[in-house]
mmCIF file of the N, C-alpha and C atoms, coordinates in Angstrom:
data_MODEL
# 
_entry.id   MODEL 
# 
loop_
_atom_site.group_PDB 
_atom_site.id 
_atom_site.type_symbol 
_atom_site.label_atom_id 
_atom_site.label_alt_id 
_atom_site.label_comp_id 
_atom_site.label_asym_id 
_atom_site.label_entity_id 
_atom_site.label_seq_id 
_atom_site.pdbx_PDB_ins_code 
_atom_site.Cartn_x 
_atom_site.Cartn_y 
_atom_site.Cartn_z 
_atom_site.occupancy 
_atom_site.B_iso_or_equiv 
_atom_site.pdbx_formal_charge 
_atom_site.auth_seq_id 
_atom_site.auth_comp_id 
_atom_site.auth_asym_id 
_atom_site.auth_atom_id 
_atom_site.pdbx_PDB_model_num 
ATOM 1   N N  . UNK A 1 1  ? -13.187 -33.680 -22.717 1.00 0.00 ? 1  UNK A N  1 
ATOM 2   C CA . UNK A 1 1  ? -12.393 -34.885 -22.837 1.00 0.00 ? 1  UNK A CA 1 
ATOM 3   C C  . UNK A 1 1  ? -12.289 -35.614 -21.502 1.00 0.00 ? 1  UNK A C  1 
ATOM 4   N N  . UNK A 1 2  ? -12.190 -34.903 -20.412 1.00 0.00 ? 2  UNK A N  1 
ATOM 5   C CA . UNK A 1 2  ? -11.631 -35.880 -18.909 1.00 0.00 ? 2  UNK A CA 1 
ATOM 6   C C  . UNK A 1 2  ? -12.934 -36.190 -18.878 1.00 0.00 ? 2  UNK A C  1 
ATOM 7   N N  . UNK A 1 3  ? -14.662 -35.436 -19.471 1.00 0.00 ? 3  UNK A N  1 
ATOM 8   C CA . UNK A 1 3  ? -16.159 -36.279 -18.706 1.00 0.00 ? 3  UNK A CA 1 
ATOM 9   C C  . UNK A 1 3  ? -15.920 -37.576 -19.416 1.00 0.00 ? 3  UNK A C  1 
ATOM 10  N N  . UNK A 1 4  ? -15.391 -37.483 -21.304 1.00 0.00 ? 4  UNK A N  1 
ATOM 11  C CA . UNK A 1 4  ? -15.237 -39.197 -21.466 1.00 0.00 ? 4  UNK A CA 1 
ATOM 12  C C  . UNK A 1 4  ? -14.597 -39.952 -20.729 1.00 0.00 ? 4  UNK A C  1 
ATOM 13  N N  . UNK A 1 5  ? -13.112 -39.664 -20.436 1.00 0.00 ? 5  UNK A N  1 
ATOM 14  C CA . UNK A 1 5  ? -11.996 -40.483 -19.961 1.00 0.00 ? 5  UNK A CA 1 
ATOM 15  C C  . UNK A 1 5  ? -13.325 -40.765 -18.144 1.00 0.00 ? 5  UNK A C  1 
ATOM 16  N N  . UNK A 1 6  ? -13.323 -39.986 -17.513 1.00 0.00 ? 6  UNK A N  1 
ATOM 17  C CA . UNK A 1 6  ? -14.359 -40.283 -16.521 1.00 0.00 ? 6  UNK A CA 1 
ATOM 18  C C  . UNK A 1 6  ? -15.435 -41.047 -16.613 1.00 0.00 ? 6  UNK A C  1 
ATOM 19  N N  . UNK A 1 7  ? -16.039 -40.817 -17.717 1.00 0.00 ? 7  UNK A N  1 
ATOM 20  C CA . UNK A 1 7  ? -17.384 -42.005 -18.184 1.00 0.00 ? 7  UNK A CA 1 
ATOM 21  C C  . UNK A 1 7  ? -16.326 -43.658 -18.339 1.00 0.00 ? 7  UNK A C  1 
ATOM 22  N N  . UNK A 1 8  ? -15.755 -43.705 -19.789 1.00 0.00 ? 8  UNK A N  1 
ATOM 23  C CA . UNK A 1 8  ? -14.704 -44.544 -19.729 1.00 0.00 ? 8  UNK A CA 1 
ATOM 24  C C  . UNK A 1 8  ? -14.567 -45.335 -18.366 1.00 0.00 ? 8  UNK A C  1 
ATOM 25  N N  . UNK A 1 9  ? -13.676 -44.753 -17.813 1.00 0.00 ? 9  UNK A N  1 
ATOM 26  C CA . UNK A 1 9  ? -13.199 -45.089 -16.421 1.00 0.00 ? 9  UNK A CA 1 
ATOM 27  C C  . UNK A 1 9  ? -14.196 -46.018 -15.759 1.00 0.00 ? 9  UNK A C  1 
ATOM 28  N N  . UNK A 1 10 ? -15.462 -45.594 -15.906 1.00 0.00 ? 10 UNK A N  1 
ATOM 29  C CA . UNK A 1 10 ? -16.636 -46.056 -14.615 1.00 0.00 ? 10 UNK A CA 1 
ATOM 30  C C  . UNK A 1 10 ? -17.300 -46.910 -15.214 1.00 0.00 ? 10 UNK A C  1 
ATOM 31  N N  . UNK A 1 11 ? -17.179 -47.116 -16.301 1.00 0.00 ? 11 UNK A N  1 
ATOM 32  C CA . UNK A 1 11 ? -17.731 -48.092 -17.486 1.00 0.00 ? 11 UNK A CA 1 
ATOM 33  C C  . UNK A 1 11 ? -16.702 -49.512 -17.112 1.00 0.00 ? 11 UNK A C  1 
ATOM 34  N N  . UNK A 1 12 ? -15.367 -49.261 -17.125 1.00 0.00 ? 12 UNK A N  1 
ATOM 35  C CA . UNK A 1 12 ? -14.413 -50.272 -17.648 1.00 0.00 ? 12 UNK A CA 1 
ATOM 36  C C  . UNK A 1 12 ? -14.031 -50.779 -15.796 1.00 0.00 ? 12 UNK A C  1 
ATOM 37  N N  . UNK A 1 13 ? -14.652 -49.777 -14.603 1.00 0.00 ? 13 UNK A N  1 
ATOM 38  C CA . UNK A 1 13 ? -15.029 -50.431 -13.355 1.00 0.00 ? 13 UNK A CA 1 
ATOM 39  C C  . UNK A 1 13 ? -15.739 -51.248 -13.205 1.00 0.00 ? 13 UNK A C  1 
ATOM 40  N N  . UNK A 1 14 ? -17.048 -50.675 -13.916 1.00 0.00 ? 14 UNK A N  1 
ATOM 41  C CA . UNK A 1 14 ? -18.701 -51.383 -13.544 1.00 0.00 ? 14 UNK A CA 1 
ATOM 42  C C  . UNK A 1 14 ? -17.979 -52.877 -14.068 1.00 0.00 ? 14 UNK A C  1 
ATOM 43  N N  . UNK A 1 15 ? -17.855 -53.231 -15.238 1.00 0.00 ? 15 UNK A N  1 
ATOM 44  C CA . UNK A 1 15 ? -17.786 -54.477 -15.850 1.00 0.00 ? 15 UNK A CA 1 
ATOM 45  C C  . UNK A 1 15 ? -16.336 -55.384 -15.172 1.00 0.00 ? 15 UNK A C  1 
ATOM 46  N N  . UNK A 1 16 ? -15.252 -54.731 -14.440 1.00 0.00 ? 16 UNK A N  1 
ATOM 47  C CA . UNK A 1 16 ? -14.266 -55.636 -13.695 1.00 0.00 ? 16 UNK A CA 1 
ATOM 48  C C  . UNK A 1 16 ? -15.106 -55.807 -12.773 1.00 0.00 ? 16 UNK A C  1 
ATOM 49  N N  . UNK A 1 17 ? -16.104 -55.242 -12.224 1.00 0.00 ? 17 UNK A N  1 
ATOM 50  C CA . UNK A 1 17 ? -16.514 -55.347 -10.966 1.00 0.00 ? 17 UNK A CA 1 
ATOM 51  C C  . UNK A 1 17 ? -17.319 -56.649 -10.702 1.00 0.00 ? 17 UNK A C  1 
ATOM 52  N N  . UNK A 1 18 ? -18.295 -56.591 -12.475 1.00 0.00 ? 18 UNK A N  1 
ATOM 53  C CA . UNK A 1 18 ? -18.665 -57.988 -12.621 1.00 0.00 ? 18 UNK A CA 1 
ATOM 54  C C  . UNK A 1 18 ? -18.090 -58.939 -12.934 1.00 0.00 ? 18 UNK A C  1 
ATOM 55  N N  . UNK A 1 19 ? -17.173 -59.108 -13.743 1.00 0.00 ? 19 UNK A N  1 
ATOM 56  C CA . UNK A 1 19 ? -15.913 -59.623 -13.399 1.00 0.00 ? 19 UNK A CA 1 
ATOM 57  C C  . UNK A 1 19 ? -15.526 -60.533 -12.453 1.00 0.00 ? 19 UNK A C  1 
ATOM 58  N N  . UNK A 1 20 ? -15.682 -59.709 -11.306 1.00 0.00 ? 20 UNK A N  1 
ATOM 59  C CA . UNK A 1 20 ? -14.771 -60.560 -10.262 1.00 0.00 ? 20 UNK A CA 1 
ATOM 60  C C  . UNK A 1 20 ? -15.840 -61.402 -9.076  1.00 0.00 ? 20 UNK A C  1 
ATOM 61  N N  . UNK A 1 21 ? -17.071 -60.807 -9.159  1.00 0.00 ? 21 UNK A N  1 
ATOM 62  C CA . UNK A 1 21 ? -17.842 -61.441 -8.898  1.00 0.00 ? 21 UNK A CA 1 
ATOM 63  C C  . UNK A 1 21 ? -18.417 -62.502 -9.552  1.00 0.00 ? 21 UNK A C  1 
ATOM 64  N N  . UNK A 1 22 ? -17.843 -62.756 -10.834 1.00 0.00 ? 22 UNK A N  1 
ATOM 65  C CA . UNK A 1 22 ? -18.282 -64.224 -11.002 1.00 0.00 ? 22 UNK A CA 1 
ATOM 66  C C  . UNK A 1 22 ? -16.813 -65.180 -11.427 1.00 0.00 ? 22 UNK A C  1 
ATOM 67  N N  . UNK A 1 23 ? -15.861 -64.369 -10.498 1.00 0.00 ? 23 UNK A N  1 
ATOM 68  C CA . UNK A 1 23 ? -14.576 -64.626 -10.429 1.00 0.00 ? 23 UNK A CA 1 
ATOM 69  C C  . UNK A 1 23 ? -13.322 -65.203 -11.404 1.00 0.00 ? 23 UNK A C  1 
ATOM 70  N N  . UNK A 1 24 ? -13.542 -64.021 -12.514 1.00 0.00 ? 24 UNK A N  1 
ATOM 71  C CA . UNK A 1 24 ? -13.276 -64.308 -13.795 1.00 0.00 ? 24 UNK A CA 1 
ATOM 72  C C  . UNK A 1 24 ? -11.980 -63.410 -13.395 1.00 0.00 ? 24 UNK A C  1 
ATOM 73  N N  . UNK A 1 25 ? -11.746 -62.470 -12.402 1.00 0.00 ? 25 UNK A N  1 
ATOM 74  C CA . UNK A 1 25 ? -10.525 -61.709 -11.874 1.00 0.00 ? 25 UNK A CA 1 
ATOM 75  C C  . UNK A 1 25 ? -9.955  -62.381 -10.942 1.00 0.00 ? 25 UNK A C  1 
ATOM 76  N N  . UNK A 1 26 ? -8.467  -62.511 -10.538 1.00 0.00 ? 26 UNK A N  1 
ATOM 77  C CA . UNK A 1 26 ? -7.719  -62.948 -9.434  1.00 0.00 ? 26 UNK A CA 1 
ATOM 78  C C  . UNK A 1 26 ? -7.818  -61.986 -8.420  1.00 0.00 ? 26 UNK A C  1 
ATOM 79  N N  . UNK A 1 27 ? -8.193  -62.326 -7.105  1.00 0.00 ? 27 UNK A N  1 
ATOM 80  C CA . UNK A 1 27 ? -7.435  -61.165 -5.900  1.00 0.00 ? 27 UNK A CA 1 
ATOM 81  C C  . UNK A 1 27 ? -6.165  -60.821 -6.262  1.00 0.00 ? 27 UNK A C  1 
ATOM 82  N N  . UNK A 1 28 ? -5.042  -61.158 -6.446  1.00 0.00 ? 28 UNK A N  1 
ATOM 83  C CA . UNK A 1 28 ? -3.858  -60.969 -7.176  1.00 0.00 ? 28 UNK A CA 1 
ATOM 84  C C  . UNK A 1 28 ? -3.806  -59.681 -8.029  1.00 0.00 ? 28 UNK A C  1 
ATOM 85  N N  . UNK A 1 29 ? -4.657  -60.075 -9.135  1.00 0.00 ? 29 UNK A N  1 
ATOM 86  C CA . UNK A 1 29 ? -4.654  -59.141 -10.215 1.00 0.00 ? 29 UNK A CA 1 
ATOM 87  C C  . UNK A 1 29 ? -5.565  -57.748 -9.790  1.00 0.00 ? 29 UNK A C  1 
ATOM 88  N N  . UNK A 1 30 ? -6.542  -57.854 -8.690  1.00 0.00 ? 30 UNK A N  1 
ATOM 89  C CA . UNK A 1 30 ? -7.132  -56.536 -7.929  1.00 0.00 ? 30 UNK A CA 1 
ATOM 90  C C  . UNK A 1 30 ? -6.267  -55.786 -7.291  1.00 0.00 ? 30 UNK A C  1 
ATOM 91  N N  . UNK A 1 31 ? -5.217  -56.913 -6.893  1.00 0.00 ? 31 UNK A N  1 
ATOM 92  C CA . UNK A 1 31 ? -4.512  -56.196 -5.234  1.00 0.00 ? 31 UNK A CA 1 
ATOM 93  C C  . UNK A 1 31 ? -3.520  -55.618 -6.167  1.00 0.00 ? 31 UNK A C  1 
ATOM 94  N N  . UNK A 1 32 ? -3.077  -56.030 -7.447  1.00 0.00 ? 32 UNK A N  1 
ATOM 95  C CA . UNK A 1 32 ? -2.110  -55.256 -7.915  1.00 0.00 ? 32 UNK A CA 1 
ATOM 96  C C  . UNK A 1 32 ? -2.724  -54.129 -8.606  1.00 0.00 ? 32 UNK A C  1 
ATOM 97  N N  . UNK A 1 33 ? -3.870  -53.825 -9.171  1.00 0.00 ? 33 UNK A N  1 
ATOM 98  C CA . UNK A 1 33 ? -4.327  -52.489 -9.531  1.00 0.00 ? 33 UNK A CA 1 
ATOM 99  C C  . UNK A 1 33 ? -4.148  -51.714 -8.240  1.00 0.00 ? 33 UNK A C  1 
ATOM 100 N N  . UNK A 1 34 ? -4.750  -51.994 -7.386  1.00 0.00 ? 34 UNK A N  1 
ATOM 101 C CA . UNK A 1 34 ? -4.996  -51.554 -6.125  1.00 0.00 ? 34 UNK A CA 1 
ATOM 102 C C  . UNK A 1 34 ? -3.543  -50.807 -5.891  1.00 0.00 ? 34 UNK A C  1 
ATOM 103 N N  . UNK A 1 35 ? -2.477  -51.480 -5.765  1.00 0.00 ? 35 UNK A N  1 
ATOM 104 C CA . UNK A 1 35 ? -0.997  -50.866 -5.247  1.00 0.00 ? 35 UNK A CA 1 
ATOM 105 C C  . UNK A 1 35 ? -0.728  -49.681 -6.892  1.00 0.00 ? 35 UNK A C  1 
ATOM 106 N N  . UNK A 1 36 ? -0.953  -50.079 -7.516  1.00 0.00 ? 36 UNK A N  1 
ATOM 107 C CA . UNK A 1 36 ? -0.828  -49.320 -8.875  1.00 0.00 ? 36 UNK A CA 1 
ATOM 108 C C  . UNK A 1 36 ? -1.100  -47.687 -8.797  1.00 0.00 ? 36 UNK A C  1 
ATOM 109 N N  . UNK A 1 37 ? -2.511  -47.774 -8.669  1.00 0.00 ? 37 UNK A N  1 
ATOM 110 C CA . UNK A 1 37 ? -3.236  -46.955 -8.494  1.00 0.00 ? 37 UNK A CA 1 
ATOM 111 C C  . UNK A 1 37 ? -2.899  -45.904 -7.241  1.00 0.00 ? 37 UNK A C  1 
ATOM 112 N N  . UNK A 1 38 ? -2.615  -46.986 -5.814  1.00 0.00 ? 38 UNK A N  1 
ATOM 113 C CA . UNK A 1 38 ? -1.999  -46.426 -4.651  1.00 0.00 ? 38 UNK A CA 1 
ATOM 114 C C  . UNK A 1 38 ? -0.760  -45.552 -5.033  1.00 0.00 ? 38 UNK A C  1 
ATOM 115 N N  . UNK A 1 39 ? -0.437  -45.815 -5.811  1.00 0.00 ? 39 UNK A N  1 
ATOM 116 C CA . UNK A 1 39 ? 1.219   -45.466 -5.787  1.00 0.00 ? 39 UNK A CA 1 
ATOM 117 C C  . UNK A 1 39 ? 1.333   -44.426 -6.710  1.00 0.00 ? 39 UNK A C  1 
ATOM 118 N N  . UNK A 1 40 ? 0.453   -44.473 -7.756  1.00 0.00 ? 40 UNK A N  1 
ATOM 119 C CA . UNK A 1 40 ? 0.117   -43.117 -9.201  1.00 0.00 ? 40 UNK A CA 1 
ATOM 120 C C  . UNK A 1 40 ? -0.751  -41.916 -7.852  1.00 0.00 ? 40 UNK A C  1 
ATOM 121 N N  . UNK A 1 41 ? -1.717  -42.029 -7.125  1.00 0.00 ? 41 UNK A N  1 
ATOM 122 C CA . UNK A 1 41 ? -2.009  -41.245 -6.010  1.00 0.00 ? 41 UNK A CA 1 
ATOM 123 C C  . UNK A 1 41 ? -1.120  -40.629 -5.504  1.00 0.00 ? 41 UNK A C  1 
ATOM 124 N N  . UNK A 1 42 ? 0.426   -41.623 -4.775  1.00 0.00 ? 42 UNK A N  1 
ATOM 125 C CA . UNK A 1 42 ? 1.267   -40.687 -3.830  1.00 0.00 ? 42 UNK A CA 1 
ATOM 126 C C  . UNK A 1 42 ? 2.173   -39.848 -5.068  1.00 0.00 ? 42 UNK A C  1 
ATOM 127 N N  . UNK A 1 43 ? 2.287   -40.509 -6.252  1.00 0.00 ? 43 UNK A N  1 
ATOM 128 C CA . UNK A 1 43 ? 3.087   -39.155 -6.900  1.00 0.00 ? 43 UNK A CA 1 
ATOM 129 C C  . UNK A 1 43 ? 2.600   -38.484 -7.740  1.00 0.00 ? 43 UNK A C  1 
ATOM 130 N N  . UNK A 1 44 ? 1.431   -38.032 -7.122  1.00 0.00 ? 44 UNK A N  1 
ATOM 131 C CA . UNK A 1 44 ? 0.161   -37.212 -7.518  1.00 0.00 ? 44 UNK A CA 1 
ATOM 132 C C  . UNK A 1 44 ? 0.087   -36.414 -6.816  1.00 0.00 ? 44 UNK A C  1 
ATOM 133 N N  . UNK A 1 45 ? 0.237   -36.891 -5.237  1.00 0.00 ? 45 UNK A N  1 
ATOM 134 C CA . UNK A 1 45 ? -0.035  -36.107 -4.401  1.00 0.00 ? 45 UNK A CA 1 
ATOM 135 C C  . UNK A 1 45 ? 1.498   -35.228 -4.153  1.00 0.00 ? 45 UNK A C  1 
ATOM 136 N N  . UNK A 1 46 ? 3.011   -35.690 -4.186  1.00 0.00 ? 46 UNK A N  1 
ATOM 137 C CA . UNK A 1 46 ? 3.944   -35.400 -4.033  1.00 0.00 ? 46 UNK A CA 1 
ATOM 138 C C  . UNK A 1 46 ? 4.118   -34.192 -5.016  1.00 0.00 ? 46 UNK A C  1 
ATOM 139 N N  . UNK A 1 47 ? 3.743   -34.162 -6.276  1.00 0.00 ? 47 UNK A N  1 
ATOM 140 C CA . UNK A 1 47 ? 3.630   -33.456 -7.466  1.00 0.00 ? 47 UNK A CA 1 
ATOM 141 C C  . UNK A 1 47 ? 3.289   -32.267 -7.006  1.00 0.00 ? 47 UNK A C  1 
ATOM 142 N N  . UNK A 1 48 ? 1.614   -32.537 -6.568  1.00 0.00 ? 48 UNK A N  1 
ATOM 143 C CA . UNK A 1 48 ? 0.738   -31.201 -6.476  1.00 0.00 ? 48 UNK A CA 1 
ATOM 144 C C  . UNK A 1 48 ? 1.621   -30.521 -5.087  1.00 0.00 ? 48 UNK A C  1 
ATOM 145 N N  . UNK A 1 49 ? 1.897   -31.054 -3.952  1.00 0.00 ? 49 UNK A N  1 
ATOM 146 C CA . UNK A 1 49 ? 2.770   -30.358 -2.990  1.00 0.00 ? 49 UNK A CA 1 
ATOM 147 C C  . UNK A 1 49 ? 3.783   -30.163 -3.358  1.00 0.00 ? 49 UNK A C  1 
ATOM 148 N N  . UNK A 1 50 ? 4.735   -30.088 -4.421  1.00 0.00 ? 50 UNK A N  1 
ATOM 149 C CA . UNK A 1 50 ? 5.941   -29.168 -4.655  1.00 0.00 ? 50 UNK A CA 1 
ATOM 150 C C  . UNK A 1 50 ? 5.357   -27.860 -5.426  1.00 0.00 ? 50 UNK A C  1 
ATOM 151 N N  . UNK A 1 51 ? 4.457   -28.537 -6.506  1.00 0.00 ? 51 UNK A N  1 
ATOM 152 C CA . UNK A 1 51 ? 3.549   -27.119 -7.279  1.00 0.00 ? 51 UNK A CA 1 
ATOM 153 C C  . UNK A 1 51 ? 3.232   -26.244 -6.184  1.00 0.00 ? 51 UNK A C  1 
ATOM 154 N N  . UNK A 1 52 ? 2.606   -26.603 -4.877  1.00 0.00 ? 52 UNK A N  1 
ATOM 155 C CA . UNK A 1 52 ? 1.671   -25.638 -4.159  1.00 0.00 ? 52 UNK A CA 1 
ATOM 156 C C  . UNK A 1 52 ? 2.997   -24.854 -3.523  1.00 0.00 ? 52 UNK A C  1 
ATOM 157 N N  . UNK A 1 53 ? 4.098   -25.998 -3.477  1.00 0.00 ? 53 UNK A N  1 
ATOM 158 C CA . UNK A 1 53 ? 5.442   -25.112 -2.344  1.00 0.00 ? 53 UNK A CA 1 
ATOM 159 C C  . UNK A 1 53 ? 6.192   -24.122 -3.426  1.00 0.00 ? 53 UNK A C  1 
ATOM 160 N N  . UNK A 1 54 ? 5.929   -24.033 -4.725  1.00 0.00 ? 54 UNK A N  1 
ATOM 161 C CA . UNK A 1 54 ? 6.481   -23.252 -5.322  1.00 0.00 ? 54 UNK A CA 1 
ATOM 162 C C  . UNK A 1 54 ? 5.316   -22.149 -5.337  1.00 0.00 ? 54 UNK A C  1 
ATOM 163 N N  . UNK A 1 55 ? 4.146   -22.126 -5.540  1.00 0.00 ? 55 UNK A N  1 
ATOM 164 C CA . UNK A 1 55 ? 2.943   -21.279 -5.455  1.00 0.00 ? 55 UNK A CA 1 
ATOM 165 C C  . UNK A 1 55 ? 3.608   -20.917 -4.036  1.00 0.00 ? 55 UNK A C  1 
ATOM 166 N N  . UNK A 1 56 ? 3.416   -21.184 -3.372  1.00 0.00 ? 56 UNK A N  1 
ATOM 167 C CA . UNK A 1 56 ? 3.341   -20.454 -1.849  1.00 0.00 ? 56 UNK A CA 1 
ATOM 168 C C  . UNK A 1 56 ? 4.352   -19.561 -2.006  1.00 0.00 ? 56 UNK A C  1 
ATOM 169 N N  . UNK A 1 57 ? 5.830   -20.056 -2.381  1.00 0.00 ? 57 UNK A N  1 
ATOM 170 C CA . UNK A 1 57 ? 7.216   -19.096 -2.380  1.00 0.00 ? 57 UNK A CA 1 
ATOM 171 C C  . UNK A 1 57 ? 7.320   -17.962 -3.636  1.00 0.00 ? 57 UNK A C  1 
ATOM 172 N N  . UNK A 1 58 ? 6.275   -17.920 -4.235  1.00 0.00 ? 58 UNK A N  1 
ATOM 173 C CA . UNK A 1 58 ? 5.764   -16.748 -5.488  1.00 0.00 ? 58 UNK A CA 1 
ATOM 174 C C  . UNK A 1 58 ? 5.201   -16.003 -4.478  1.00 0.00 ? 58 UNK A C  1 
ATOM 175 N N  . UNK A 1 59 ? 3.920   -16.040 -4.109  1.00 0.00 ? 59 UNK A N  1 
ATOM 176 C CA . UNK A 1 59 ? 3.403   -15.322 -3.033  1.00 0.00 ? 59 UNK A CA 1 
ATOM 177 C C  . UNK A 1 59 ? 3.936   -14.536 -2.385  1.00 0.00 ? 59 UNK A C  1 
ATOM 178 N N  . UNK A 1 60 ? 5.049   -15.530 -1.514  1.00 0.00 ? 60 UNK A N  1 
ATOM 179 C CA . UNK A 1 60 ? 5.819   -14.959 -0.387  1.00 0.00 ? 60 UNK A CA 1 
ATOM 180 C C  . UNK A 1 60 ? 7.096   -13.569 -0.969  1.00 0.00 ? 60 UNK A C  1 
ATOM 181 N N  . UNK A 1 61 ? 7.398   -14.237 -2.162  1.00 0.00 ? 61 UNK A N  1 
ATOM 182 C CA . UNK A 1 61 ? 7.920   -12.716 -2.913  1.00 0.00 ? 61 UNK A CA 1 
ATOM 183 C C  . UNK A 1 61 ? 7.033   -11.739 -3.470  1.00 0.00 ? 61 UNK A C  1 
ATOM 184 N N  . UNK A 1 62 ? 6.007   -11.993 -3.681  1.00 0.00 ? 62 UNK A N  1 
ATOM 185 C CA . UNK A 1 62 ? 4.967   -11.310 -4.333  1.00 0.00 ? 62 UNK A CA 1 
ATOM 186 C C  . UNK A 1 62 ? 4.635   -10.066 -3.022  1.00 0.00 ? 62 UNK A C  1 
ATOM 187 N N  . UNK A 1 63 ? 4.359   -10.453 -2.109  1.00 0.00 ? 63 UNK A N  1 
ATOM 188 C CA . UNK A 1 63 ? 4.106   -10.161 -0.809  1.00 0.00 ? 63 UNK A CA 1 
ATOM 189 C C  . UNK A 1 63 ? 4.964   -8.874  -0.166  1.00 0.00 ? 63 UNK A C  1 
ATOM 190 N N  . UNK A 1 64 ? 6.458   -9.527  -0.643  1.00 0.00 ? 64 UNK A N  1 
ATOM 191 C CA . UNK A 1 64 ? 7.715   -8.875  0.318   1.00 0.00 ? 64 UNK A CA 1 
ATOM 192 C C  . UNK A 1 64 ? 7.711   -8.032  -0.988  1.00 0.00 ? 64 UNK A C  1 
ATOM 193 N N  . UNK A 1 65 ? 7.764   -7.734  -2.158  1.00 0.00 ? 65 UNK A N  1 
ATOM 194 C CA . UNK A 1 65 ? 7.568   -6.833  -2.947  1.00 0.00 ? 65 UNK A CA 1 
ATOM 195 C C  . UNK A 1 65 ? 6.526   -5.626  -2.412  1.00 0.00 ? 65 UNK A C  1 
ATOM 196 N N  . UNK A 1 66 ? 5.801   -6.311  -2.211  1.00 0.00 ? 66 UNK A N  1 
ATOM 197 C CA . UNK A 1 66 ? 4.323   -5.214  -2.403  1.00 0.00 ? 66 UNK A CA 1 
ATOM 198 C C  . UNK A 1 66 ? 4.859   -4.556  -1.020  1.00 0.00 ? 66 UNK A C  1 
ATOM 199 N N  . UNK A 1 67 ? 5.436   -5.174  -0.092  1.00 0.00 ? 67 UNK A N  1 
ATOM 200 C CA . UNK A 1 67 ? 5.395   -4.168  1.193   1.00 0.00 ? 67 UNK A CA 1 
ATOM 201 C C  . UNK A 1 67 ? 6.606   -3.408  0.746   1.00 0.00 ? 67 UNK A C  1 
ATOM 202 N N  . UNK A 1 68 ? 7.734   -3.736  0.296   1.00 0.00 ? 68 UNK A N  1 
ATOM 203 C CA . UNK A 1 68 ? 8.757   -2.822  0.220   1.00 0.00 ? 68 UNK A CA 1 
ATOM 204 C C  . UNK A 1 68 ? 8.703   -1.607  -1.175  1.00 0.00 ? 68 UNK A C  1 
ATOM 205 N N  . UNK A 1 69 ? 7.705   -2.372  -2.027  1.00 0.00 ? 69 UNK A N  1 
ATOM 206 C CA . UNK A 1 69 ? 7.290   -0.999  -2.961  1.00 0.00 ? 69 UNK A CA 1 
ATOM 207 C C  . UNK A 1 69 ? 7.132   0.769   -2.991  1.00 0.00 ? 69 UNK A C  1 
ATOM 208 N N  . UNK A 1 70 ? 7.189   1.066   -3.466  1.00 0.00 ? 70 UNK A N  1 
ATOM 209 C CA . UNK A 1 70 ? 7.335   2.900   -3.403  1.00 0.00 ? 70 UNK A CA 1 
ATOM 210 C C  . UNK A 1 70 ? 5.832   3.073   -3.413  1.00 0.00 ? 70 UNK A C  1 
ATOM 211 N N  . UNK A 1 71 ? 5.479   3.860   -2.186  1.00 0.00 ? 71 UNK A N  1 
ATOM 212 C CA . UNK A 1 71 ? 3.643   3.893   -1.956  1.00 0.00 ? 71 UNK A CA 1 
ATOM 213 C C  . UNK A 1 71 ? 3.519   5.460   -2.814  1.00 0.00 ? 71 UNK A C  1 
ATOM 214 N N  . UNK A 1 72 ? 2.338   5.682   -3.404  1.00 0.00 ? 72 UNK A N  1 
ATOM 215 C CA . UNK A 1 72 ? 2.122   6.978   -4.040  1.00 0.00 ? 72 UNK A CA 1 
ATOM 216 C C  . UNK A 1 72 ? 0.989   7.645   -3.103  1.00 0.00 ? 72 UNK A C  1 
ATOM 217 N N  . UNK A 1 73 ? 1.179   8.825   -2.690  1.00 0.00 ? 73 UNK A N  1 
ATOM 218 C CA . UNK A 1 73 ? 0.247   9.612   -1.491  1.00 0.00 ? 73 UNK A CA 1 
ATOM 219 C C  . UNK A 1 73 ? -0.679  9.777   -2.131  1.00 0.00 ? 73 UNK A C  1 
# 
């Protein structure tokens, strides 16, 4: 499903792209995908760094477990 949504995607680029080269798009209407897009990125990126800060603090108990565990000789 994401190779369509990815094909999709690069399909529905290619043709804004022509688009705007025969200036059937506003700079306006680019610069606002543009911030759109910018802005779905930072809470994309904000997302995946709380996921990874909760991954990391599993670990870090995962970790302090395994050292304080009962070792078998």
């Amino acid at each position: 499903m994401s190779n369509f949504i990815e094909k999709l995607t690069d399909w529905i680029l290619e043709k804004e792209e022509e688009a705007a080269k025969k200036c059937y798009i506003s700079q306006d209407d680019i610069e606002a995908q543009i911030k759109k897009t910018q802005a779905k990125r930072d809470e994309l990126a904000k997302k995946c760094q709380d996921e990874l800060s909760t991954i990391d603090s599993l670990i870090e108990r995962l970790e302090k477990i395994k050292t304080e565990s009962c070792k078998k000789d």
